[in-house]
N, C-alpha and C positions, 0 to 999 in steps of 0.2 A: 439297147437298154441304157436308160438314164444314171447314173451312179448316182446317190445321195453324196450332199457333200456336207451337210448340216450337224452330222454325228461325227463327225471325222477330227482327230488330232487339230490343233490351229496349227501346222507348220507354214513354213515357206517353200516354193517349188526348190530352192538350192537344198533344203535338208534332207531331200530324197533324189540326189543327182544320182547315177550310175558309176556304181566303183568302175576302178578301171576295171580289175578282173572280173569282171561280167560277162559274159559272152555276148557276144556283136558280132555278124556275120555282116561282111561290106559289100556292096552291089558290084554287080558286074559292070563294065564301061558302057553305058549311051547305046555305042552301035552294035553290043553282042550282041548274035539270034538266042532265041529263048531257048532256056534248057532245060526250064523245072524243078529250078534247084530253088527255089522261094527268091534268087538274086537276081532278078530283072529289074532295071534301072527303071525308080521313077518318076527321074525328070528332078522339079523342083520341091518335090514333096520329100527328097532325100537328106533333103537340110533338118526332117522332125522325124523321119525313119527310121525306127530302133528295131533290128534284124534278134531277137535275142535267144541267136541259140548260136553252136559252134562251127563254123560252116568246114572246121576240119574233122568233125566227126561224119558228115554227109550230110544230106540234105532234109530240110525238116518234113512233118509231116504232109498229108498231102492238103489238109486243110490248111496249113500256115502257106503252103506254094500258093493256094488259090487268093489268099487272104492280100499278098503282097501282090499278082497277076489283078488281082481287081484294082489296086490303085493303080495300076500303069497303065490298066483301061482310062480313066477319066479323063475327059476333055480338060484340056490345059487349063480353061477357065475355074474349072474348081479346083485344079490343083494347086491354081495359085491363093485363092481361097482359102483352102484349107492351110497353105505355106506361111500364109500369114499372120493367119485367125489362130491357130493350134503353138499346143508346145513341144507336143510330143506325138507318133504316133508308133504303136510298140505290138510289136507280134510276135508269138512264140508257143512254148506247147502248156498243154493245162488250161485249168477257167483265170477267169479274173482274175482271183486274188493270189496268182501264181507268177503276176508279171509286175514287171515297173513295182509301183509303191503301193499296190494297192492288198496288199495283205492285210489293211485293216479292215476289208470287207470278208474276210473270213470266217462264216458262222452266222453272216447279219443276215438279217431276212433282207427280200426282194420288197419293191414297194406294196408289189401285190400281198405280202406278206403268206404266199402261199410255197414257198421253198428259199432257198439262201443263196447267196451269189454263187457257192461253190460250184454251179450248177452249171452258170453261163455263161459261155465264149467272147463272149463282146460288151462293152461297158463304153459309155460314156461320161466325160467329165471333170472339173477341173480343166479345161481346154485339152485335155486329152484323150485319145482312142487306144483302148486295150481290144486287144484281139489274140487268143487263144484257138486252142484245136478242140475243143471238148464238143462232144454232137450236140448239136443247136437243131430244131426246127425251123431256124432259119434260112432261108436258099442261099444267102449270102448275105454270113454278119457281117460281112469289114463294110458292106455299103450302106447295112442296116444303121452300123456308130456312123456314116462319114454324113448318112441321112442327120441324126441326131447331132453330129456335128456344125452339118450346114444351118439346121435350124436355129444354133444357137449364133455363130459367129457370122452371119449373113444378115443378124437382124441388127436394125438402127439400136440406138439408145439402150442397152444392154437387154434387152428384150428377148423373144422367138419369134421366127416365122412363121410357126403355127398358130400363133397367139392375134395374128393380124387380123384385120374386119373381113380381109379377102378369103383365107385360109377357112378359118374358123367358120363363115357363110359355106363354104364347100364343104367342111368339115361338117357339119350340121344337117344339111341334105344327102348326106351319107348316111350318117348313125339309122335312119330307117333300113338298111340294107344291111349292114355290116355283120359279116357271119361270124367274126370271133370276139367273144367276149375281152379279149386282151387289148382292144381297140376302144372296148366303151368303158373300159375304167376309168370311175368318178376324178372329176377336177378337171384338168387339163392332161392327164396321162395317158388315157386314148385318145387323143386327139395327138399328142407327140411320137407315140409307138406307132399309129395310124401315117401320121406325115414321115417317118422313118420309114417304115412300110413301103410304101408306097413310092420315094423315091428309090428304095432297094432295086424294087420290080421293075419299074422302067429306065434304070439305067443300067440294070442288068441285062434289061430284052429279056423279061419274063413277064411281059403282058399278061398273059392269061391266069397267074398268079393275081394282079393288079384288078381283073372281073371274079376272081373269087371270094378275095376279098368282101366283094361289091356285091354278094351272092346270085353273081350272075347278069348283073345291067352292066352293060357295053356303054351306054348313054355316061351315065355317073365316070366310071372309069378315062371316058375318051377325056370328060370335063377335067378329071383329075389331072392328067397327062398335059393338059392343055397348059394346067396350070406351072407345071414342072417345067415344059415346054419353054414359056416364056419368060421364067424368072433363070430357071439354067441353061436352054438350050438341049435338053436332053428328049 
């Protein structure tokens, strides 16, 4: 999910730095085996990695373990991506406006305007990825924001890459198929939920998530991948 940023205080990223006494759980070394404590190293993405719970009370929930194990799945090439493109990327327990700065989404409505951020685990924006434990319909939020992340800091000229003649032509011979209404919201907003989507799914290895979507055409789906394929490698 995309965070509005237009309603938002004018600050600057320093006036919502991280006190110190905040809790920071710090990753395990490079070559520990995994343990499921949400602290498996990962990699270059550690330098925007914000762990924020207390790793001396134990270990977080089980969705914050998964949230931090999906970014140390990604292939290097987006982690350097997102190392470079991003400012922050911050996980911990509760929805959105429970982490990092973003308490001023507290009470706002969603763009759908049909519930309020309180609701939802994952947020994009501002260059940054929030990620909480709160149950999502999502199979996996943290790929769902890194989708919405890629789209924005991968494109040219301050742009999205859903927004391109390529995307948007695929995007279009979708909407006849597309089984959730959350995907054909007006403007450009199913078409962005839809390219988050959809990179979720295939770099999860949840294909068949990726043909439901599609309600059901393998054809559309494979096109989709194809295109994921060749712009990431995935």
């Amino acid at each position: 999910m995309t965070a509005p940023v237009v309603d938002r205080p004018q600050y600057t990223w320093r006036d919502f730095e991280l006190d110190d006494d905040r809790p920071r759980a710090m990753p395990n070394p490079p070559d520990a085996p995994r343990t499921g404590d949400g602290l498996l190293h990962c990699g270059r993405l550690e330098r925007i990695l914000h762990r924020q719970w207390d790793a001396r009370q134990g270990p977080p929930s089980a969705d914050a373990v998964r949230a931090v194990e999906s970014l140390a799945r990604l292939p290097e090439l987006l982690k350097a991506k997102l190392a470079e493109g991003l400012d922050g990327i911050y996980v911990g327990a509760g929805g959105v406006p429970d982490l990092d700065d973003m308490g001023y989404l507290r009470g706002a409505p969603l763009p759908s305007g049909r519930a309020t951020w309180d609701i939802c685990a994952g947020a994009y924006g501002d260059s940054k990825i929030v990620v909480g434990d709160r149950p999502s319909p999502t199979p996996d939020v943290m790929m769902h924001e890194v989708g919405h992340a890629l789209d924005d800091v991968d494109a040219p000229y301050g742009g999205w890459v859903s927004d391109s003649p390529e995307f948007a032509a695929l995007y279009d011979r979708c909407v006849p198929m597309l089984a959730s209404g959350f995907h054909l919201q007006p403007g450009d907003l199913g078409r962005k939920e839809f390219f988050a989507d959809a990179f979720a799914a295939i770099v999860s290895r949840q294909r068949p998530a990726l043909v439901d979507m599609l309600g059901g055409n393998t054809r559309l789906a494979l096109d989709v991948m194809l295109f994921f394929n060749r712009r990431y490698g995935i």
